[in-house]
N, C-alpha and C positions, 0 to 999 in steps of 0.2 A: 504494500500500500504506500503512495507517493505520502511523501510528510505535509504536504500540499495540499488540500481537499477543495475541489472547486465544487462550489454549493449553486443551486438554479435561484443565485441571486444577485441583481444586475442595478446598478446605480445609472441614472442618465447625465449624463455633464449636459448640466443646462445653465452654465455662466464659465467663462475663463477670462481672468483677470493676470495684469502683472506690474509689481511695484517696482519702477524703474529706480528711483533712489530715496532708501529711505533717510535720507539724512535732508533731502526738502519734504517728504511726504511717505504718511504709509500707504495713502491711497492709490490704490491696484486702476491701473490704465484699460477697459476695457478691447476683448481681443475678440474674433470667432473661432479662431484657431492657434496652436502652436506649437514649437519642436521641444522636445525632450531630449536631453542629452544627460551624461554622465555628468554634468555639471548641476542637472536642473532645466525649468525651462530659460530657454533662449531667452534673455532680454530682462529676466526676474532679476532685482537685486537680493533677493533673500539665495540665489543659486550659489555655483564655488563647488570645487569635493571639500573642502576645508572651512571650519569657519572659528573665531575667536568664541571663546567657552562662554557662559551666559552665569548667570544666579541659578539656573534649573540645575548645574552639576555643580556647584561650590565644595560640594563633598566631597567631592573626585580631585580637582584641579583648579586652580588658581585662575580667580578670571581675565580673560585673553588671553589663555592658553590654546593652542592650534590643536584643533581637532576634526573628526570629520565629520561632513555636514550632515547630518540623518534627517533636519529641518528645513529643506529643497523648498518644499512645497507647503500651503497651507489649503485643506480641504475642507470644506464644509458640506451639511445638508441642507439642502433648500428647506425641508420640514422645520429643522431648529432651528435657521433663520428665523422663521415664521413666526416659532413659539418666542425669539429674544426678543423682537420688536414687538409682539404682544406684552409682554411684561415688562417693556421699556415706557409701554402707553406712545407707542408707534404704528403708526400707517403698514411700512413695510420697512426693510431692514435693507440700505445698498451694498454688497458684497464688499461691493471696492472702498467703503469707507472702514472695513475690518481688515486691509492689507489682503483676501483671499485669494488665492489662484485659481482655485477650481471652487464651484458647486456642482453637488452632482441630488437626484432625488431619487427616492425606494430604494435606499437600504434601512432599513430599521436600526435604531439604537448605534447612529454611526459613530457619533463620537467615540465610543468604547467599541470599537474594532480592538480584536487583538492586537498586540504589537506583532510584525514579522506576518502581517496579512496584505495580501497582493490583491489591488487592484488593474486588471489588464485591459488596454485599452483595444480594438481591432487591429491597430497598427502594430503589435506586438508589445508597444510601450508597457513597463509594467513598473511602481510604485509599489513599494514596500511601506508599509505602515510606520511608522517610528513609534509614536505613544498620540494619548490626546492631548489636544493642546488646551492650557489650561490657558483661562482668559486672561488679559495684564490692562493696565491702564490706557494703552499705548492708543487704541482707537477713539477714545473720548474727544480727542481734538478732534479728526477729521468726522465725529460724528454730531457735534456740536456744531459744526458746520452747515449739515444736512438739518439736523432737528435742535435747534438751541436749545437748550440746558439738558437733552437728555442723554450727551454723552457718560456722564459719572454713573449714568445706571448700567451701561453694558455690562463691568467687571461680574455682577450678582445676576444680573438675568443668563449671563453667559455658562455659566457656571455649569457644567453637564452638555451643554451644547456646542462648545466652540470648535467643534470637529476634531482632525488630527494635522498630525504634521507626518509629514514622507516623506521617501526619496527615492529617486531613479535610478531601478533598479537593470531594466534595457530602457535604451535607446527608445523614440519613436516619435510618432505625431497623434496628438488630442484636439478633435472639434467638436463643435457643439453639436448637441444631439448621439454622440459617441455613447455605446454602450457599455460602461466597467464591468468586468465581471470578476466579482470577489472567491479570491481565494485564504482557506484559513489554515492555520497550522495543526496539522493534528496530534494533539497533546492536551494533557488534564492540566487545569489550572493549579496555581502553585499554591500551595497550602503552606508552605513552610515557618512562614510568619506566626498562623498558627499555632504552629507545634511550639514555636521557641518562647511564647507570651507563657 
């Protein structure tokens, strides 16, 4: 049995986004299509195989220490969109004012994809899960913008929703309307924690 399990379950990319630099903006430049590479996508500044360490690993490594980049990409569902600008007391929620790259809609409970779960695009392109990405302050300006004052609620409405982060795992090309098709690791959940409390 492959360690791979592809499941009859299929996400549709119905928005691609890309934040050219985020040192003027995190907002994502709407795309209809684009390439994948071993870098990330084309033109992303969140791409690189490498990237300086973050507050997410302090435990591990001192921050700005060179590492490699598992956070290529940042993936949403259109559902928990949905559900964050509901609880933000929003209309609708703009992909690109969250830095996103991709939204994709039907997969259930995406945010909490395993880690090391593949999503494969037709063009063979396929994205490794990395973890979920947990929300940070960072979109309240460019959302403040769109909705004034109700950037400061993203961080709490987000919370369970803000998808994941990945990275390019092959090569390829994604456009809208492209069908992912999830693959999961096959393996029992770690318990271990568990045991040692």
């Amino acid at each position: 049995m492959p360690a791979l399990e592809r499941h009859d379950v299929t996400g549709e990319i119905v928005w691609i986004g890309r934040t050219q630099d985020r040192s003027v903006t995190l907002r994502s430049e709407v795309t209809t299509a684009a390439e994948l590479t071993f870098d990330g996508m084309v033109g992303e500044d969140h791409g690189h195989a490498t990237r300086p360490s973050c507050g997410r690993v302090t435990g591990l490594y001192p921050r700005g220490t060179e590492i490699r980049n598992t956070r290529q990409l940042s993936v949403v569902a259109e559902e928990d969109l949905a559900a964050i600008a509901a609880d933000m007391g929003v209309d609708r929620l703009d992909p690109a004012d969250i830095g996103a790259s991709i939204v994709v809609r039907g997969i259930p409970d995406f945010s909490f994809l395993t880690p090391s779960s593949r999503l494969q695009a037709p063009s063979g392109a396929t994205l490794t899960v990395d973890m979920e990405n947990r929300p940070c302050h960072l979109p309240a300006a460019p959302l403040d913008q769109s909705h004034p004052g109700a950037g400061t609620g993203f961080k709490t409405a987000a919370k369970g929703r803000r998808g994941i982060t990945a990275w390019v795992e092959r090569p390829g090309s994604i456009a809208l309307g492209d069908l992912l098709t999830l693959f999961v690791p096959a393996q029992r959940a770690w318990e271990g924690l568990g045991r040692l409390i």
